[in-house]
PDB file of N, CA, C and O in Angstrom:
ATOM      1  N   UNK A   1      15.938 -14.870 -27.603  1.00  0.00           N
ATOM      2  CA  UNK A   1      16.852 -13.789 -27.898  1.00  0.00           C
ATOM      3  C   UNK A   1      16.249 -12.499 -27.342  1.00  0.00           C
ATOM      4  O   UNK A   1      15.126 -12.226 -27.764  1.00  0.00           O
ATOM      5  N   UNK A   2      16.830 -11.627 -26.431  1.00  0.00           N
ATOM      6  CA  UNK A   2      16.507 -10.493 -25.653  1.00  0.00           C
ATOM      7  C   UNK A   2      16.323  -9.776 -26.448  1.00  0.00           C
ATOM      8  O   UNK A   2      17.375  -9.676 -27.081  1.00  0.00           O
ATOM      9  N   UNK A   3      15.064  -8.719 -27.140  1.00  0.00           N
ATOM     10  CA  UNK A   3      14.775  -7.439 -27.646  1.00  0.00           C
ATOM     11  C   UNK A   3      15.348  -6.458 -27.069  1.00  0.00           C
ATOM     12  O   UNK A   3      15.252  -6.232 -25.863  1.00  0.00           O
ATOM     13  N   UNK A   4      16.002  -5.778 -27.881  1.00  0.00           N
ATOM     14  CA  UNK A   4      16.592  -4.645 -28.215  1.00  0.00           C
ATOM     15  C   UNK A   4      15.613  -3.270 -28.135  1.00  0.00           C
ATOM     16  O   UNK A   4      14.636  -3.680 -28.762  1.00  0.00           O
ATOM     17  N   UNK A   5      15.340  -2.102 -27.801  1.00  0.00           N
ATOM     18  CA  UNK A   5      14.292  -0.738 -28.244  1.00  0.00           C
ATOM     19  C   UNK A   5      15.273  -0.241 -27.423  1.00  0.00           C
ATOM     20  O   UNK A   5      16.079  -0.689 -26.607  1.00  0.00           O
ATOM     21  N   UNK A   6      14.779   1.442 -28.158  1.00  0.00           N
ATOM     22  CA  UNK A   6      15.403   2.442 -28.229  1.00  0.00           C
ATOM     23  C   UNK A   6      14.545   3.165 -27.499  1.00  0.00           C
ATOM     24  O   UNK A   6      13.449   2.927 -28.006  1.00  0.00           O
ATOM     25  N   UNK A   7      14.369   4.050 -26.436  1.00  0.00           N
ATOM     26  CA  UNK A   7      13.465   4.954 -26.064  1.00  0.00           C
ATOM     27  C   UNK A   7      13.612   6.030 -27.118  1.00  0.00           C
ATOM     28  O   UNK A   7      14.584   6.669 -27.519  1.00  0.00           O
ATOM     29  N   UNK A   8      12.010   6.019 -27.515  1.00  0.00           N
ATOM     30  CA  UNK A   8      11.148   6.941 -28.513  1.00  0.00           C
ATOM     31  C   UNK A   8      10.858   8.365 -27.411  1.00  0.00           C
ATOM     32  O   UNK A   8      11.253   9.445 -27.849  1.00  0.00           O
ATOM     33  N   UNK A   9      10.455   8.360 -26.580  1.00  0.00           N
ATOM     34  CA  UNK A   9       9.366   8.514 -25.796  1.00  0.00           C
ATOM     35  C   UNK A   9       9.766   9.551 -24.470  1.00  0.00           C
ATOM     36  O   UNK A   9      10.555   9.079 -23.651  1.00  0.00           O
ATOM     37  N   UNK A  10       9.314  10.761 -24.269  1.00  0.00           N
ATOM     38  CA  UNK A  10       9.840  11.042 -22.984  1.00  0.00           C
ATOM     39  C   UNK A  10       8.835  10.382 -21.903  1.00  0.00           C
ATOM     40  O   UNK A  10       7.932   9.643 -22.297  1.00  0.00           O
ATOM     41  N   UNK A  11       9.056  10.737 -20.184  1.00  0.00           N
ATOM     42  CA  UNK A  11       8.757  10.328 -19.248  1.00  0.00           C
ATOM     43  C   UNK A  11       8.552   8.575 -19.728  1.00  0.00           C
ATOM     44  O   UNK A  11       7.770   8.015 -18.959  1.00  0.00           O
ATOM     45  N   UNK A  12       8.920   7.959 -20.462  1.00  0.00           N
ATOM     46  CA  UNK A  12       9.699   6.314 -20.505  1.00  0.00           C
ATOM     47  C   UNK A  12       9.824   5.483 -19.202  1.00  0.00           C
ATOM     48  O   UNK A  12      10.857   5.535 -18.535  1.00  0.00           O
ATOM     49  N   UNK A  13       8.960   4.856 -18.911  1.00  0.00           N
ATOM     50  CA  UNK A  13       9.692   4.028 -17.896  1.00  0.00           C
ATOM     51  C   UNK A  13      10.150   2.645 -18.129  1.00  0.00           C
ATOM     52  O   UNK A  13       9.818   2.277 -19.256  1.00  0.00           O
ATOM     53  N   UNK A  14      10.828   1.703 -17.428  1.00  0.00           N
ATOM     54  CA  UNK A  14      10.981   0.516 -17.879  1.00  0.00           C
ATOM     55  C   UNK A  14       9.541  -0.477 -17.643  1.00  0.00           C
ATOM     56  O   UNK A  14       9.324  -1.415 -18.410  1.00  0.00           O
ATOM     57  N   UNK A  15       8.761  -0.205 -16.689  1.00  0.00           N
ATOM     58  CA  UNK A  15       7.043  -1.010 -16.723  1.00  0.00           C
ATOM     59  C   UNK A  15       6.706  -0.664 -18.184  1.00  0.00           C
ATOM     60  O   UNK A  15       6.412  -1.596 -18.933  1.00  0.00           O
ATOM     61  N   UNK A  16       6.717   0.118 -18.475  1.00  0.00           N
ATOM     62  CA  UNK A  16       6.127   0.793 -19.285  1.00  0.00           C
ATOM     63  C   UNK A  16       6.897  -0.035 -20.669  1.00  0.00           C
ATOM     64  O   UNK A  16       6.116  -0.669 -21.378  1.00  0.00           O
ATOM     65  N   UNK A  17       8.174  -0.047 -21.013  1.00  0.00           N
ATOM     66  CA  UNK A  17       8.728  -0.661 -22.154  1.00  0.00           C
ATOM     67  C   UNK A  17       8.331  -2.045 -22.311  1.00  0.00           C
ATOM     68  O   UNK A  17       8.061  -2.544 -23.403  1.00  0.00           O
ATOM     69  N   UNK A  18       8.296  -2.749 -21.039  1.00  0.00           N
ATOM     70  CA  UNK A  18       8.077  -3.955 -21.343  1.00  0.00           C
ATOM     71  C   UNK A  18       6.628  -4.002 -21.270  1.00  0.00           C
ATOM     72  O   UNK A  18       6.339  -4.848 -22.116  1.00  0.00           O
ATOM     73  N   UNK A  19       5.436  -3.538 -20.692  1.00  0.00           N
ATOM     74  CA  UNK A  19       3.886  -3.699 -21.191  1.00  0.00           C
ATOM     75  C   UNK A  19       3.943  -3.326 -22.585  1.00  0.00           C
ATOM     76  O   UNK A  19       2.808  -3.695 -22.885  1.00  0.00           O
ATOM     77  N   UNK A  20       4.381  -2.907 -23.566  1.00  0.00           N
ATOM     78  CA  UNK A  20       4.250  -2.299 -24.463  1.00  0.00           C
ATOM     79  C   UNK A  20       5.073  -3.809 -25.697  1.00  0.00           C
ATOM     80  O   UNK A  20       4.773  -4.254 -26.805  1.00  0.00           O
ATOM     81  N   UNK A  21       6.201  -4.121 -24.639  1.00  0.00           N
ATOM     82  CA  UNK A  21       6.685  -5.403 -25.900  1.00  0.00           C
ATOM     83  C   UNK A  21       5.847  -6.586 -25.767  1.00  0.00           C
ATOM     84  O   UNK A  21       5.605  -7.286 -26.751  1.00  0.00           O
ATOM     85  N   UNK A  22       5.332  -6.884 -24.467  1.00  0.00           N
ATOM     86  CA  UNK A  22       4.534  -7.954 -23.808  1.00  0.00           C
ATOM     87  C   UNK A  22       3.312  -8.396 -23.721  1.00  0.00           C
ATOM     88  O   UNK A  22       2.875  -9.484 -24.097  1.00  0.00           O
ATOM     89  N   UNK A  23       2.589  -7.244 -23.050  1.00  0.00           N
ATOM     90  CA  UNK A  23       1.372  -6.926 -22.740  1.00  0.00           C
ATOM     91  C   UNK A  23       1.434  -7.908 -21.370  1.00  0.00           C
ATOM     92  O   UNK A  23       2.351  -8.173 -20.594  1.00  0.00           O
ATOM     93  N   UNK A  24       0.356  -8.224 -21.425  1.00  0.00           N
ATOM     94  CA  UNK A  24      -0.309  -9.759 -20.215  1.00  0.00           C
ATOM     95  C   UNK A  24       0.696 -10.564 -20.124  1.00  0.00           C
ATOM     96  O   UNK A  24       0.912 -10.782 -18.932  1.00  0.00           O
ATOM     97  N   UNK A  25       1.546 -11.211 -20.920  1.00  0.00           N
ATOM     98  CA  UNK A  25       1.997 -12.007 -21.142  1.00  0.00           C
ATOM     99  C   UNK A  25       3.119 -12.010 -20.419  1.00  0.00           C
ATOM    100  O   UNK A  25       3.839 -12.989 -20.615  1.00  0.00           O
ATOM    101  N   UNK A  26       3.512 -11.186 -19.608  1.00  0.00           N
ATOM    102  CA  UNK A  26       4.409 -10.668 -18.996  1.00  0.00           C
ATOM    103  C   UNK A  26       4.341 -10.582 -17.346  1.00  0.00           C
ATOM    104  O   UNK A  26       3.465  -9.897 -16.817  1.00  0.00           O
ATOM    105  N   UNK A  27       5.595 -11.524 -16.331  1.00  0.00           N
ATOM    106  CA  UNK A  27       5.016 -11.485 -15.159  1.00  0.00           C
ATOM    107  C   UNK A  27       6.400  -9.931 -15.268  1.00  0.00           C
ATOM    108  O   UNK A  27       7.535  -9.740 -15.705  1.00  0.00           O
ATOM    109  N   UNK A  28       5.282  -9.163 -14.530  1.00  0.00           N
ATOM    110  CA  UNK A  28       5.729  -7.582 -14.548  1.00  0.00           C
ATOM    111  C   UNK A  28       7.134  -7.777 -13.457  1.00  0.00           C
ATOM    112  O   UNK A  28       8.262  -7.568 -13.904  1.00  0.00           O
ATOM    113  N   UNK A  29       6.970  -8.103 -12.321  1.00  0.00           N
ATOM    114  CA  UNK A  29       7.829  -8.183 -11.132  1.00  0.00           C
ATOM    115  C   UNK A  29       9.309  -8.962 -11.423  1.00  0.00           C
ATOM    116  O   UNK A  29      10.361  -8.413 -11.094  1.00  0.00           O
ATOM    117  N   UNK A  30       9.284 -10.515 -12.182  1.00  0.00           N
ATOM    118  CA  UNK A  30      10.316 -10.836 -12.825  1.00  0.00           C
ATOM    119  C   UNK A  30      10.778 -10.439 -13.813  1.00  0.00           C
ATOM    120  O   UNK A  30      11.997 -10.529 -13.955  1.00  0.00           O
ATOM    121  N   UNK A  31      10.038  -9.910 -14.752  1.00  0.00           N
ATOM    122  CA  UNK A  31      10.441  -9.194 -15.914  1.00  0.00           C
ATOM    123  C   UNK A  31      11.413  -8.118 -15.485  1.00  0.00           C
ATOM    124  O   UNK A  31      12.618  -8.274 -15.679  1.00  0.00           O
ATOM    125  N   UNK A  32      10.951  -7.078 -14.933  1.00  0.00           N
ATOM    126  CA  UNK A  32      11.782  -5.989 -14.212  1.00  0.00           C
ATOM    127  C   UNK A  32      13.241  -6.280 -13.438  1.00  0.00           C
ATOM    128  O   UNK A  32      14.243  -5.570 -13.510  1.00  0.00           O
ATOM    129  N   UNK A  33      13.110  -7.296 -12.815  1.00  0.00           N
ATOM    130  CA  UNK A  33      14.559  -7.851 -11.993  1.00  0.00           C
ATOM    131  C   UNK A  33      15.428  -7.840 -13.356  1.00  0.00           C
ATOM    132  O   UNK A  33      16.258  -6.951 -13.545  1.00  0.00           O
ATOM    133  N   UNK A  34      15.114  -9.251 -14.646  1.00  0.00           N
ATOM    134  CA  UNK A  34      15.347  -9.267 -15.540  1.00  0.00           C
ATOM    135  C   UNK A  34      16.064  -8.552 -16.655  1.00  0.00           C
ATOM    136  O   UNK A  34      17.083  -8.814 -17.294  1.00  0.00           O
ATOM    137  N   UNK A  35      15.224  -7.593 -16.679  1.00  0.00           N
ATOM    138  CA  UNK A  35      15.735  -6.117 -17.499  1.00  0.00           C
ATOM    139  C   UNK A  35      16.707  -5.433 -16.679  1.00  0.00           C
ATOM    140  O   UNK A  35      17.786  -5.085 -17.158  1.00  0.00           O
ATOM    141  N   UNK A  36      16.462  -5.263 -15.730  1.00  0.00           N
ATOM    142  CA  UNK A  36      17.881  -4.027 -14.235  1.00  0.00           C
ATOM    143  C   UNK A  36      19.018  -5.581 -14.688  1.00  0.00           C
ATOM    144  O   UNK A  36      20.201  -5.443 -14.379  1.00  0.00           O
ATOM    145  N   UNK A  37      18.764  -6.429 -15.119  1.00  0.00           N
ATOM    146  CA  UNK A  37      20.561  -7.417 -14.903  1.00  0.00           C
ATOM    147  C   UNK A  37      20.770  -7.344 -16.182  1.00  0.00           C
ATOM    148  O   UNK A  37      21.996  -7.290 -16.273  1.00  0.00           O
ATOM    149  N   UNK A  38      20.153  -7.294 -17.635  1.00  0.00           N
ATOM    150  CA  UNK A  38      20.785  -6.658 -18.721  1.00  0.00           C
ATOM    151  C   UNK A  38      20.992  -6.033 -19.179  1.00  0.00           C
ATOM    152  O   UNK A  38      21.455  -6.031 -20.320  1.00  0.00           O
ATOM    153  N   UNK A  39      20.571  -4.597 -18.016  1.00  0.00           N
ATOM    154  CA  UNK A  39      20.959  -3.410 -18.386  1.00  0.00           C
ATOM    155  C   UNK A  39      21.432  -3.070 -17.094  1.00  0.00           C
ATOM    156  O   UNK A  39      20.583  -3.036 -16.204  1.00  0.00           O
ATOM    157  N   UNK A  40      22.615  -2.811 -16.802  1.00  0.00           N
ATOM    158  CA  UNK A  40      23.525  -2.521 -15.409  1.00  0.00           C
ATOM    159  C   UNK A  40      23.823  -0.658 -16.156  1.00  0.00           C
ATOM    160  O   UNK A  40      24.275  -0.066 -17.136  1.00  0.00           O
ATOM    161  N   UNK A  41      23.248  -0.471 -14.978  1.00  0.00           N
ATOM    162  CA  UNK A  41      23.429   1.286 -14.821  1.00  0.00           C
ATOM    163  C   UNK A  41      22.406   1.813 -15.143  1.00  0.00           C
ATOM    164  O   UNK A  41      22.269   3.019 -14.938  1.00  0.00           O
ATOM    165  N   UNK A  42      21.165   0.888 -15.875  1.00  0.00           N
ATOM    166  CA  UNK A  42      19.863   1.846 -16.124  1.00  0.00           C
ATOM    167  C   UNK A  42      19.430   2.388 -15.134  1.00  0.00           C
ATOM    168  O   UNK A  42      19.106   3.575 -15.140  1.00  0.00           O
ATOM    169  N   UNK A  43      19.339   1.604 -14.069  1.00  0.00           N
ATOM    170  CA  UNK A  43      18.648   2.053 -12.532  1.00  0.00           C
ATOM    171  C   UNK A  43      19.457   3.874 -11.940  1.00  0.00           C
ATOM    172  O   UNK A  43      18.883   4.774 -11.327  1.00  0.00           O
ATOM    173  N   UNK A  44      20.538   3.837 -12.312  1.00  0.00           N
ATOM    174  CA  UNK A  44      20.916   4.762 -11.867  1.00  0.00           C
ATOM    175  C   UNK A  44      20.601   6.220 -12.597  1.00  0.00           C
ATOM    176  O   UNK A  44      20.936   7.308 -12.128  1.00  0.00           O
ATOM    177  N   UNK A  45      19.770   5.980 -14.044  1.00  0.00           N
ATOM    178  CA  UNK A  45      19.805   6.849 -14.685  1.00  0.00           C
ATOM    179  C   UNK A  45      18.125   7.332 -14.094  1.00  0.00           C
ATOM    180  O   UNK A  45      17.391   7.945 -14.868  1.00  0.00           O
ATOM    181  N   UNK A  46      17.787   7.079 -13.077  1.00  0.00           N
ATOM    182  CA  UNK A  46      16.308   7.491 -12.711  1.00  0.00           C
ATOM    183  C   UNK A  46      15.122   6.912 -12.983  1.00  0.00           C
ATOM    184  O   UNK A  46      15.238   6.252 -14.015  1.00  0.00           O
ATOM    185  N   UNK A  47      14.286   6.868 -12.638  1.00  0.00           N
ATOM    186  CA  UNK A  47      12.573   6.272 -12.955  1.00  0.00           C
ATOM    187  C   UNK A  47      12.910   6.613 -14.732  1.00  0.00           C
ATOM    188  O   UNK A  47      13.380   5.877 -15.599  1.00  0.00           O
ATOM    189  N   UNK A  48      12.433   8.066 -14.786  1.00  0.00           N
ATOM    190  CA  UNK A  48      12.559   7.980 -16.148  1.00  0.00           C
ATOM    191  C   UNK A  48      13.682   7.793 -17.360  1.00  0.00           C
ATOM    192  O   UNK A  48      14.840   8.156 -17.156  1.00  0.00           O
ATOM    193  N   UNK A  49      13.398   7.377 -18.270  1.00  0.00           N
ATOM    194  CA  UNK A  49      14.548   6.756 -19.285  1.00  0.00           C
ATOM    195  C   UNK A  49      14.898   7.510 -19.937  1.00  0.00           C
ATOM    196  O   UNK A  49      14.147   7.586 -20.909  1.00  0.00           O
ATOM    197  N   UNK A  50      16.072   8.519 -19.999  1.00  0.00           N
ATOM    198  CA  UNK A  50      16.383   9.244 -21.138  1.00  0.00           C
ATOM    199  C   UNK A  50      16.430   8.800 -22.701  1.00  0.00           C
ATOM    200  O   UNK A  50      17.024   7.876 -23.257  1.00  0.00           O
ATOM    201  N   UNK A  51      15.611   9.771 -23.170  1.00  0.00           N
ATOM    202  CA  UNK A  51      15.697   9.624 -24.635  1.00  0.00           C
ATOM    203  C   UNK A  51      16.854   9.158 -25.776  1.00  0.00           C
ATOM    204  O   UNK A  51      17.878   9.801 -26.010  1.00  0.00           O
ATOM    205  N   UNK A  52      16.517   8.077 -26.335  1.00  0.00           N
ATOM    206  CA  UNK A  52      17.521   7.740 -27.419  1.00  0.00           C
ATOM    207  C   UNK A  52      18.657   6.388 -26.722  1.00  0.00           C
ATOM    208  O   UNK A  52      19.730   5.943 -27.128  1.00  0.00           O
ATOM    209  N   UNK A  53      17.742   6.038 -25.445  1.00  0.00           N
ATOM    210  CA  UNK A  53      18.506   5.013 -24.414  1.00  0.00           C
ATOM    211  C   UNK A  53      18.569   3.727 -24.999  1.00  0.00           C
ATOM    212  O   UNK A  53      17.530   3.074 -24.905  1.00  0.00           O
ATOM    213  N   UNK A  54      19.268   3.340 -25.423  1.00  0.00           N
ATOM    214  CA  UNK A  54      19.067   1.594 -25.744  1.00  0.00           C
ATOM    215  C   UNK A  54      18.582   0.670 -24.275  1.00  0.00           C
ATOM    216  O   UNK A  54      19.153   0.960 -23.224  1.00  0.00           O
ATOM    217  N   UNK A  55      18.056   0.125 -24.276  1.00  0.00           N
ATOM    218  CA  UNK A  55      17.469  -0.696 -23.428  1.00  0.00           C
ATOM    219  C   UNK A  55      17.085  -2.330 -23.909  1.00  0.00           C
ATOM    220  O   UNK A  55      16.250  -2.578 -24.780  1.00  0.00           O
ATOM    221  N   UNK A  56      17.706  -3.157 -23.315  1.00  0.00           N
ATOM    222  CA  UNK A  56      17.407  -4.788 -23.651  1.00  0.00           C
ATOM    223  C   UNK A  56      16.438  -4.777 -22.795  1.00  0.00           C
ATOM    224  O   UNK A  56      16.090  -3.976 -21.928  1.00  0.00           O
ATOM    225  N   UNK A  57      15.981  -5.953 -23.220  1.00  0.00           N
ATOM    226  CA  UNK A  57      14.123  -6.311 -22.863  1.00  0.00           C
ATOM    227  C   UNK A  57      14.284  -7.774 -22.668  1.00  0.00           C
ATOM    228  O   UNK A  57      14.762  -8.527 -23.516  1.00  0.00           O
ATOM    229  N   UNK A  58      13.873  -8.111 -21.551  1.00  0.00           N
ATOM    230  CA  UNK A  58      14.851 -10.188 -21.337  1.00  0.00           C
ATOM    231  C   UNK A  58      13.280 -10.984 -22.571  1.00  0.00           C
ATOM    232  O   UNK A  58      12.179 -10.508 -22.849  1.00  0.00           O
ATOM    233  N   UNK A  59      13.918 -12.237 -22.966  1.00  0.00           N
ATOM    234  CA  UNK A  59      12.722 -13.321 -23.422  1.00  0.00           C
ATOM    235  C   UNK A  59      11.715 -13.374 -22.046  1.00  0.00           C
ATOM    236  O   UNK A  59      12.131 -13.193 -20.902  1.00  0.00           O
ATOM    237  N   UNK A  60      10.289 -13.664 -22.414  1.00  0.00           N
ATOM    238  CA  UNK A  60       9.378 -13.947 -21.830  1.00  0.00           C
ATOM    239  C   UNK A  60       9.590 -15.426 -20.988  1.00  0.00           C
ATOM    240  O   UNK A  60       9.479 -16.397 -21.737  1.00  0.00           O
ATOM    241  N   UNK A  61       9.817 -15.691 -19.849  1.00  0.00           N
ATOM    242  CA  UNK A  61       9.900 -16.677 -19.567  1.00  0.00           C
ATOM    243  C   UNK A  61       8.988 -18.192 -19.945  1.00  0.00           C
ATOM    244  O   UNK A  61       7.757 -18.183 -19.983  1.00  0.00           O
ATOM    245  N   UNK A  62       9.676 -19.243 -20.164  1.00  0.00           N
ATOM    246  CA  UNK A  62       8.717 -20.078 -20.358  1.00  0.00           C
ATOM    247  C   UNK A  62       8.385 -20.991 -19.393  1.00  0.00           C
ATOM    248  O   UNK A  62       8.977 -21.622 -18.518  1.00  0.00           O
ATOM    249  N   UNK A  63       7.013 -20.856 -19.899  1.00  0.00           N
ATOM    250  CA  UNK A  63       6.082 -21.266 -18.907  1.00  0.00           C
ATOM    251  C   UNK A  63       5.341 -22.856 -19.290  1.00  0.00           C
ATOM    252  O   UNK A  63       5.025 -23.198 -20.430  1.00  0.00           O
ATOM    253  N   UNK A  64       5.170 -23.662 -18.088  1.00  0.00           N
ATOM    254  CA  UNK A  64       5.049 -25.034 -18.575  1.00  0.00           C
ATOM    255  C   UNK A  64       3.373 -25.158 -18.186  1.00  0.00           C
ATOM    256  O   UNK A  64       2.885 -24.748 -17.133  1.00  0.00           O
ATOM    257  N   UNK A  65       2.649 -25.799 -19.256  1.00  0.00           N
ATOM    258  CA  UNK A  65       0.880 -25.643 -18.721  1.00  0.00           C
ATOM    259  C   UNK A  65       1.111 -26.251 -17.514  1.00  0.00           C
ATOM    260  O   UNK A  65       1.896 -27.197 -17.463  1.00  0.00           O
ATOM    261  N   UNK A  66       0.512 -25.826 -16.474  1.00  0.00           N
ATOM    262  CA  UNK A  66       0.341 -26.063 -15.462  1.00  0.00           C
ATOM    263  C   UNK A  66      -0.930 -27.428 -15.328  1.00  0.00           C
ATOM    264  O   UNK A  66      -1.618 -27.433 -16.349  1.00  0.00           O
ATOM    265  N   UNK A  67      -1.173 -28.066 -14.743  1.00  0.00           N
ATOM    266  CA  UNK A  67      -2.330 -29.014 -14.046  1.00  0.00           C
ATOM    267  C   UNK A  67      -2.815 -29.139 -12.689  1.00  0.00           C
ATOM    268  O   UNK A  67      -2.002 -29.361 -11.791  1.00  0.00           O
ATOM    269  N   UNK A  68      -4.177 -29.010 -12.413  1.00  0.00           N
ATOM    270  CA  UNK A  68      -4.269 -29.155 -11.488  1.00  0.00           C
ATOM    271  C   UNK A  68      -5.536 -30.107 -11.197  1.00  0.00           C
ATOM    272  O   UNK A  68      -6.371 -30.549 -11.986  1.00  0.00           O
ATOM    273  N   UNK A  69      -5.416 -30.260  -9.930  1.00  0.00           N
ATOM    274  CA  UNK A  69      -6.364 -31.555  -9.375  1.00  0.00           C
ATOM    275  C   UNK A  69      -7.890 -30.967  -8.885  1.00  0.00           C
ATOM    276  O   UNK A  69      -8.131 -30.159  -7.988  1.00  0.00           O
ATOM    277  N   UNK A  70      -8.550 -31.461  -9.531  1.00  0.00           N
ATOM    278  CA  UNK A  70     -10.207 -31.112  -9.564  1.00  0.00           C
ATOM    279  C   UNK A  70     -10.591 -31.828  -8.140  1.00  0.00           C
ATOM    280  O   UNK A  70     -10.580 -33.059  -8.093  1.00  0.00           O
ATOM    281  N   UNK A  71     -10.919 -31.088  -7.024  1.00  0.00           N
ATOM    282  CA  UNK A  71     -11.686 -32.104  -5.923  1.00  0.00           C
ATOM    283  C   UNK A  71     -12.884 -31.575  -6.166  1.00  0.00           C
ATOM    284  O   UNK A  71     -13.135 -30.460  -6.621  1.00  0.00           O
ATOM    285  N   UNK A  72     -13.735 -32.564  -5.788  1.00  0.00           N
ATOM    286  CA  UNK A  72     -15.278 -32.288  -5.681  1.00  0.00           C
ATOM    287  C   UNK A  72     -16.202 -32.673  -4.112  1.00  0.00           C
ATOM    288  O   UNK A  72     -16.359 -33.745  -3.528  1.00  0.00           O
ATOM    289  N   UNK A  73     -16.583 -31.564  -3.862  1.00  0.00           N
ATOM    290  CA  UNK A  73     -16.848 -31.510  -2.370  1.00  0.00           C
ATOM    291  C   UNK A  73     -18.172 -32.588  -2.482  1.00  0.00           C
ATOM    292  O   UNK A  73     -18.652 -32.951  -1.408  1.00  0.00           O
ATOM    293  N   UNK A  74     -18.726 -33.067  -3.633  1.00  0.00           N
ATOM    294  CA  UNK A  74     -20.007 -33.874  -2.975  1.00  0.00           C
ATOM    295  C   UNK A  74     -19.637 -35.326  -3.573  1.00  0.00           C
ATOM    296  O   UNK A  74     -20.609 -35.926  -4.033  1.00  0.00           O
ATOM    297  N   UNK A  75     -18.536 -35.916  -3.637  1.00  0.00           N
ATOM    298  CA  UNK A  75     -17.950 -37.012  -4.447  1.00  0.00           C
ATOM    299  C   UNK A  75     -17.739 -37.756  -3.313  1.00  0.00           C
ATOM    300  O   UNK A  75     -17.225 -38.871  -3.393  1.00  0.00           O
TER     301      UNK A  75
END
């Protein structure tokens, strides 16, 4: 379910909203595409986010453990 926040905050950016819901956990570059498609017209309102802006925040994508194959150069 997509989080909901309100910009608190002047000079607000959207990197900035989602490091703050996320942290690490967050691939920054998809996240951002993410957020500009559930919020249509934020982009136009400038880098910075006017105050009192509702802004959706997408779910963290899920991620499947990855595996990988151990070679060993003296085997």
């Amino acid at each position: 379910m997509p989080l909901t926040v309100i910009v608190q905050d002047r000079y607000a950016v959207l990197d900035l909203l989602l490091w703050r819901a996320y942290g690490r956990a967050g691939n920054t570059a998809a996240m951002l595409s993410a957020a500009l498609k559930l919020n249509p017209g934020l982009a136009a309102l400038g880098p910075e986010i006017p105050l009192l802006t509702r802004v959706i925040l997408p779910d963290l994508p899920t991620t499947k453990p990855t595996t990988r194959k151990v070679v060993s150069l003296f085997d």
